[in-house]
matplotlib code that plots the C-alpha trace (Angstrom):
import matplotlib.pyplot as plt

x = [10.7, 8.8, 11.3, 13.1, 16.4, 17.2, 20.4, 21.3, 19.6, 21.0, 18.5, 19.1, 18.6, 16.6, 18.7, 16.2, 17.7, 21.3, 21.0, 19.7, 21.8, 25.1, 25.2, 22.8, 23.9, 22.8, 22.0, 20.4, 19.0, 16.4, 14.5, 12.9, 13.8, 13.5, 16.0, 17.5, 14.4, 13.9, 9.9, 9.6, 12.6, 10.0, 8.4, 9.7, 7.1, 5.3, 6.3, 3.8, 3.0, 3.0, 6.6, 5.5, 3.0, 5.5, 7.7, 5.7, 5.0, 8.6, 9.5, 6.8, 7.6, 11.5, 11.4, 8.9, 11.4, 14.6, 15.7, 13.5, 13.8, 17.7, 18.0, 15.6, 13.3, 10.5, 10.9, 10.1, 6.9, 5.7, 3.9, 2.0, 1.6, 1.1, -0.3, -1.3, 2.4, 3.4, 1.1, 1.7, 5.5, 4.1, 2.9, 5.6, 8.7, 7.1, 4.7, 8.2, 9.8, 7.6, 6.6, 10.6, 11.2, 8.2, 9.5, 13.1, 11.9, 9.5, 11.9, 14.6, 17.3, 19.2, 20.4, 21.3, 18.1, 17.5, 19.3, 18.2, 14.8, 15.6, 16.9, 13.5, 11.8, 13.7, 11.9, 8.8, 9.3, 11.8, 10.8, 7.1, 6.1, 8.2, 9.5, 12.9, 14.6, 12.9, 11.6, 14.2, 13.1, 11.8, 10.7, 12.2, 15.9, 15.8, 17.2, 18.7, 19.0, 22.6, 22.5, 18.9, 19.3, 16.5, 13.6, 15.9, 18.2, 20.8, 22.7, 19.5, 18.9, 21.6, 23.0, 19.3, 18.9, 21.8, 20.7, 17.3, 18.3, 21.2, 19.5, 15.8, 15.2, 18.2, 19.0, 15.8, 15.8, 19.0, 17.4, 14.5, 16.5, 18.3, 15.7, 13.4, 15.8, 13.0, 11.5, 14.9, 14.0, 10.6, 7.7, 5.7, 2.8, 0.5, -1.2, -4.3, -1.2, 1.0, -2.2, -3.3, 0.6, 0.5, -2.6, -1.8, 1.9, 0.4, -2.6, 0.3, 2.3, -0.6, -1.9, 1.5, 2.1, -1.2, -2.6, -0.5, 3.0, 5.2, 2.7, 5.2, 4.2, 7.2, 6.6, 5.5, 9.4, 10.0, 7.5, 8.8, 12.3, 11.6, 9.0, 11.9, 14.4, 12.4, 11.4, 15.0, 15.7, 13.0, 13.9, 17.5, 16.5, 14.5, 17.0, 20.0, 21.5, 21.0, 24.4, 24.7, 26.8, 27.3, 29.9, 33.3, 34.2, 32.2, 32.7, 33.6, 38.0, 38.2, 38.2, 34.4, 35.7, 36.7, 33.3, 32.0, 34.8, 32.7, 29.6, 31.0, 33.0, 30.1, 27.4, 29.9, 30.6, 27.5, 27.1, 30.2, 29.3, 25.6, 26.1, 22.8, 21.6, 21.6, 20.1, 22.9, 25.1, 27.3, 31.0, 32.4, 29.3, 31.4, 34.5, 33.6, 30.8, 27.5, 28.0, 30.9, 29.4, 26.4, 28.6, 30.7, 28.5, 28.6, 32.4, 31.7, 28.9, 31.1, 33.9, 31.9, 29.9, 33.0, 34.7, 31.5, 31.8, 35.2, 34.8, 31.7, 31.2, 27.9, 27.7, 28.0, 28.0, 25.4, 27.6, 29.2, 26.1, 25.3, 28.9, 27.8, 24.3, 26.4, 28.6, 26.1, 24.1, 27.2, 27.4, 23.5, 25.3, 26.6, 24.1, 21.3, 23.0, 22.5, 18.9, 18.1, 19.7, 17.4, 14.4, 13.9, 13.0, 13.5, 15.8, 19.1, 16.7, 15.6, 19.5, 20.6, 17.9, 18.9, 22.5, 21.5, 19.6, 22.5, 24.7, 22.7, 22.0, 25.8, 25.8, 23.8, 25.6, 28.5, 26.9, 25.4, 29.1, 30.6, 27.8, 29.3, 25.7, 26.8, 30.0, 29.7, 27.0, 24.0, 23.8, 20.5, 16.6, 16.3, 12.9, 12.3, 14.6, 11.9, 8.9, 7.8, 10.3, 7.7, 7.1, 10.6, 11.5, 8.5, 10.3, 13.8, 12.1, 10.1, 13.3, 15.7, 13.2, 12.5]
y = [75.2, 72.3, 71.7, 68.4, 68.9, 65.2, 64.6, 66.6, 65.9, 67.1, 69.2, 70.0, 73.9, 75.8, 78.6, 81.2, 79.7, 79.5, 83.6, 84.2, 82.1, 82.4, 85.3, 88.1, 91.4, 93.3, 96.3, 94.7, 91.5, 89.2, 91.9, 90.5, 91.5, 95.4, 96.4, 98.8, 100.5, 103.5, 103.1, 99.3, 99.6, 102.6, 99.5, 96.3, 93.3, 91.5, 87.7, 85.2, 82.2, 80.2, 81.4, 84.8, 83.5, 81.8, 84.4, 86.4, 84.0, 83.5, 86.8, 87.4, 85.1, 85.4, 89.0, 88.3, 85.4, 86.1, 89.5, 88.7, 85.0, 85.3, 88.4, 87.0, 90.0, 87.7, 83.7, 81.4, 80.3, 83.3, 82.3, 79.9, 81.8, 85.2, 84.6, 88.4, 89.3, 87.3, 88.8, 92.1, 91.1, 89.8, 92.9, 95.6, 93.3, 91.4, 94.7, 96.8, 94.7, 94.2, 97.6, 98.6, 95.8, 97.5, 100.5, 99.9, 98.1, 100.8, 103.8, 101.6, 101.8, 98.5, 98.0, 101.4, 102.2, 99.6, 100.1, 103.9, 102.5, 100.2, 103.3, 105.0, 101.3, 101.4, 104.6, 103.0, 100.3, 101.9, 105.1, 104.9, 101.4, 100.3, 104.1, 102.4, 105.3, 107.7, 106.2, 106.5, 104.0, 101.6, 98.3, 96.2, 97.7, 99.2, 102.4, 104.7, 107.8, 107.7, 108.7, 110.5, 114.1, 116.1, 113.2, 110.7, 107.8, 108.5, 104.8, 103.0, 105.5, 105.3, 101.2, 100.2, 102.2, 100.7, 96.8, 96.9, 98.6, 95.5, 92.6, 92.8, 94.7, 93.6, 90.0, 88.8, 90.8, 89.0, 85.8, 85.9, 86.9, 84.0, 81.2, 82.6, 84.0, 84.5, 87.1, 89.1, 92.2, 91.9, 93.0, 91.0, 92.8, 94.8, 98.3, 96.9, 94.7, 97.8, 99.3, 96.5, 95.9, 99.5, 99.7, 96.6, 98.1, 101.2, 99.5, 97.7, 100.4, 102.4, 99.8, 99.4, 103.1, 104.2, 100.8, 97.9, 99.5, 100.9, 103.5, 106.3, 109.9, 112.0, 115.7, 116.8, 118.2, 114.4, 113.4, 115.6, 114.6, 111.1, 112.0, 114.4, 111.7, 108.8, 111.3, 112.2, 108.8, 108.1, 111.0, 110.0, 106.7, 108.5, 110.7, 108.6, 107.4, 103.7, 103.0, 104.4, 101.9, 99.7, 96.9, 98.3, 95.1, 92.7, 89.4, 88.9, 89.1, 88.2, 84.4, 83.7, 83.2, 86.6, 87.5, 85.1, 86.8, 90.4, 89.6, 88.2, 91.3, 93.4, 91.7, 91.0, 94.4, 96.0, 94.4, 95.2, 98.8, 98.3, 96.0, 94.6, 97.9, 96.8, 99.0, 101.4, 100.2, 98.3, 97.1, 100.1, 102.4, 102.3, 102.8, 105.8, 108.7, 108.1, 110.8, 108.9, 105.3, 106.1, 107.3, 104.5, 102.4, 104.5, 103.6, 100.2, 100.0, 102.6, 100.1, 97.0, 98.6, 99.5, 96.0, 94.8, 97.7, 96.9, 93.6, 92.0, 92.5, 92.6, 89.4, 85.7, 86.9, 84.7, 82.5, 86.4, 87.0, 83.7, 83.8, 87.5, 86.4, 83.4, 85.2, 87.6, 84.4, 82.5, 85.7, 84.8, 80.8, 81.9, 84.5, 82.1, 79.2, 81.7, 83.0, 78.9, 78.1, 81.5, 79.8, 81.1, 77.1, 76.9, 79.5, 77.1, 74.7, 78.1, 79.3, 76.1, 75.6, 78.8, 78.0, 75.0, 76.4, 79.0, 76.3, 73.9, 76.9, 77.7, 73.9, 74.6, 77.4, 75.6, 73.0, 75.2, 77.0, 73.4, 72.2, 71.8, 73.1, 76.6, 76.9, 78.8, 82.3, 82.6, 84.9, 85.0, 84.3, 85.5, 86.2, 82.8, 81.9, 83.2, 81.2, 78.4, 79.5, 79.2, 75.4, 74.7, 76.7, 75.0, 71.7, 72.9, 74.5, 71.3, 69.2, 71.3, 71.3, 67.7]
z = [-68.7, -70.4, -73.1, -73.2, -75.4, -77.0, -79.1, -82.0, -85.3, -88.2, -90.2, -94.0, -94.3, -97.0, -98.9, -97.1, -94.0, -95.5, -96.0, -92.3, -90.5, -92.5, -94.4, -93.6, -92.1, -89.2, -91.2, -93.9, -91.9, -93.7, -95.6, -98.9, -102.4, -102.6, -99.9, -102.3, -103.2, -100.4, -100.9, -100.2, -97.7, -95.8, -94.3, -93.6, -94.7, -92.2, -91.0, -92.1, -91.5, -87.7, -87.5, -86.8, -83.5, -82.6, -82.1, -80.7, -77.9, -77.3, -77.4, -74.9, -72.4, -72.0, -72.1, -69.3, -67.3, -67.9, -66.2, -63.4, -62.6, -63.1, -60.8, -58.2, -58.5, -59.3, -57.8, -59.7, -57.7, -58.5, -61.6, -59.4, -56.4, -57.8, -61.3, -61.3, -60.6, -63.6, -65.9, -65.5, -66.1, -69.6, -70.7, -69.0, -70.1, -73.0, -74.5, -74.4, -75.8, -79.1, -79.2, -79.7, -82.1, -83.8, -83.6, -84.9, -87.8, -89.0, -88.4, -90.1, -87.5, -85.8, -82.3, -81.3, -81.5, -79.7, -77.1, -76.8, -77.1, -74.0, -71.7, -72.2, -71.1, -68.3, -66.8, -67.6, -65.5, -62.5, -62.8, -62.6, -62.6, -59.6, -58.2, -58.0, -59.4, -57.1, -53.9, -50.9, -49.4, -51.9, -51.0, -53.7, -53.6, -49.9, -48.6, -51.1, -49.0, -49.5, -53.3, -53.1, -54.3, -55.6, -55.4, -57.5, -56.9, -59.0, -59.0, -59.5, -62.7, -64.3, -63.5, -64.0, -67.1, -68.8, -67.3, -69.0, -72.0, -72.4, -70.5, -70.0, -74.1, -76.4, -75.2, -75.5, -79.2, -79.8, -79.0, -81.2, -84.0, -83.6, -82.9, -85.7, -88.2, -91.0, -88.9, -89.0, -90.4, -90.8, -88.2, -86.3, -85.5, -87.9, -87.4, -85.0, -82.8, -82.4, -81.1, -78.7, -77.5, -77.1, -75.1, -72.9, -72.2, -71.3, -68.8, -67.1, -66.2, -65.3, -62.9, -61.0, -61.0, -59.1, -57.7, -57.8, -57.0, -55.1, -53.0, -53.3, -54.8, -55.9, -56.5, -60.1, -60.5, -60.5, -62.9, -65.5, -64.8, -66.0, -68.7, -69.5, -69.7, -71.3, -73.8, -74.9, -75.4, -77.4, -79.9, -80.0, -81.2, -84.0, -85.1, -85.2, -88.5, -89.3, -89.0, -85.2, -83.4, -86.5, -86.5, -88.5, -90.0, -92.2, -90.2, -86.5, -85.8, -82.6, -81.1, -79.7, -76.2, -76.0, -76.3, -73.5, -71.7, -72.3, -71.4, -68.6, -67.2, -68.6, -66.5, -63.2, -63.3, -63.5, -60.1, -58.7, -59.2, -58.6, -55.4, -56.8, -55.7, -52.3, -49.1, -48.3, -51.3, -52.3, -52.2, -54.7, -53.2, -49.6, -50.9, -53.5, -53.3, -54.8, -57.7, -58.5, -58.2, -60.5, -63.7, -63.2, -65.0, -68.4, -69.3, -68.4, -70.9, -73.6, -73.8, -73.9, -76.6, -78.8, -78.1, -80.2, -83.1, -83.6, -83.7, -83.6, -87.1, -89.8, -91.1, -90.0, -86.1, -84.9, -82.8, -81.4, -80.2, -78.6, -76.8, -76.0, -74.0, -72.6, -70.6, -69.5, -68.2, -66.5, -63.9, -62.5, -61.9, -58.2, -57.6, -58.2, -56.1, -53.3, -54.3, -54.6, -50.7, -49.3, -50.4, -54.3, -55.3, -58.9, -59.7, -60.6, -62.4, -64.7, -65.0, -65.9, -68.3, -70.2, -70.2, -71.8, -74.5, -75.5, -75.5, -78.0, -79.7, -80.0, -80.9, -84.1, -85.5, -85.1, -87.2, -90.0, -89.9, -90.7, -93.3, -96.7, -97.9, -96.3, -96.8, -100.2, -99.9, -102.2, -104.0, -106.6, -106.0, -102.8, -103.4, -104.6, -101.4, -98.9, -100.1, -98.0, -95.1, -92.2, -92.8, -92.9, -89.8, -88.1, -88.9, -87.5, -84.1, -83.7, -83.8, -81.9, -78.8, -79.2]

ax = plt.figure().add_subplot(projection="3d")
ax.plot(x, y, z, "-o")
ax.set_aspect("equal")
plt.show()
């Protein structure tokens, strides 16, 4: 990872950063002065400053890593070996992911949209990218004959369709959010970037659909199925209220290792039911027919998402959504000490490293939580509050990865 985490070093926090951390709401997250006003609310400002690169970068690359090293979809020599590989990973996981952040600030929606936004990536990379969702015999999940009916694999659409929508789109949205918390509500990329993100996400999944992919040709039935399918998702996001799947309460109300605890069961049972999507199925697959098996995945995902409504809550939820992402992580430690023993080098190194970073992470919101300087909420010259925030942020990120 090239990051060497020292000991903790106590950093004295701007009031900009006081609101973002502490007190800022999901549905009205780090936006300047002028939320109110329905014309300057249209669209959000841009981030400025370094902070906004370096978000970009970040966002980028673990968008890129983490899905795919964790899983063991992509080994970690990979990057070495197969520096084409990697790239294209960089602009089908990092591109979507940017272009829905994009697009869920300027249509002024939060993480249901998000999520939506995140079923519709999903097609762009399994359905057509890697034919995972329709080629019987696909050579990165196996033989799928078993739950092939009318050209698609129906447990691969729907399990993988609520995976990248949770893992590879909104965790690594999450974790921006919370590394760079001045860019919270504000874009990062202007007219000409949406344009070029749009243009390189596009290439990408171009190339792997017709020359660097998955050879497979479905019928044009199939094709329109999944343009069908994205396409619903991608007006759903549009059309949904702001406040679609917003949290009922005003602060979390439920201890933080109960949420550990959900991303957890979420994560370990998206697998049970998936059997990593393994040739043939898996454990639940043999037991239980495939129609079955492949909407078992959508109460799993239903509860887990109304665990968090109830009780994640708007405001002062960063440490819920750090527990959150933790326990989703912890399920890859056993999965990855078997990818690492059949040869996948690197892999527990690469978990353990991101476990580590959640946890100092956690170890900082802890911190601000405890801070006498935050224990009271601002309330006036937020305007005056976001001025100079990029230089101290800079300061903060530079000794955290110190």
């Amino acid at each position: 990872m090239g990051l060497k985490l020292g000991p903790f070093r106590r950093v004295e926090l701007s009031p900009a950063v006081v609101i973002t951390l502490n007190l800022s709401k999901d549905y009205s997250a780090g936006v300047p002065a002028g939320l109110d006003d329905p014309q300057n609310a249209a669209r959000p400002s841009l981030a400025i400053g370094k902070v906004r690169w370096y978000a970009i970068v970040f966002l980028i690359i673990i968008a890129a890593c983490l899905a795919e090293f964790l899983t063991g979809s992509t080994p970690i020599l990979a990057v070495i070996l197969s520096p084409l590989g990697f790239a294209a990973n960089l602009g089908l996981y990092g591109g979507g992911a940017l272009l829905i952040r994009e697009a869920t600030l300027r249509w002024r929606k939060r993480w249901g949209a998000v999520l939506l936004l995140g079923g519709a990536y999903a097609v762009g990379e399994e359905g057509f990218a890697a034919k995972t969702m329709i080629d019987p015999v696909s050579p990165i999940i196996g033989n799928q004959l078993y739950n092939n009916w009318a050209g698609v694999n129906w447990i691969p659409l729907t399990n993988l369709t609520v995976f990248h929508s949770a893992f590879s789109i909104a965790v690594p949205l999450i974790l921006v959010e919370l590394f760079f918390p001045e860019t919270k509500g504000r874009r990062l990329l202007g007219n000409r970037g949406m344009a070029v993100t749009g243009g390189l996400y596009g290439l990408t999944v171009f190339l792997l659909t017709f020359f660097l992919g998955d050879p497979y040709v479905p019928s044009l039935g199939v094709d329109i199925f999944l343009v069908a399918y994205a396409s619903a998702f991608i007006i759903a996001a549009y059309l949904v209220p702001r406040s679609f799947l917003q949290a009922k309460r005003e602060r979390p109300d439920r201890r933080e290792r109960n949420f550990i605890l959900l991303g957890f069961g979420f994560m370990g049972g998206f697998f049970l039911i998936s059997g990593n999507l393994a040739p043939g199925g898996g454990f639940v697959a043999h037991l239980l027919s495939w129609p079955v098996t492949a909407v078992m995945i959508l109460p799993l995902a239903g509860l887990t998402v109304w665990y968090l409504v109830r009780h994640a809550g708007q405001s002062e939820n960063g440490l819920v959504k750090i527990d959150f992402v933790l326990g989703m992580t912890l399920i890859f430690v056993p999965i990855d000490a078997i990818l690492e023993l059949s040869g996948d080098v690197g892999v527990l190194v690469f978990t353990a490293a991101v476990i580590g970073l959640l946890l100092r992470l956690r170890q900082r919101f802890k911190h601000v939580e405890k801070s006498p300087s935050v224990s009271h909420r601002v309330t006036s010259g937020q305007g005056a509050a976001f001025s100079g925030i990029s230089a101290q942020l800079s300061v903060q990120l530079t000794t955290f990865l110190k």
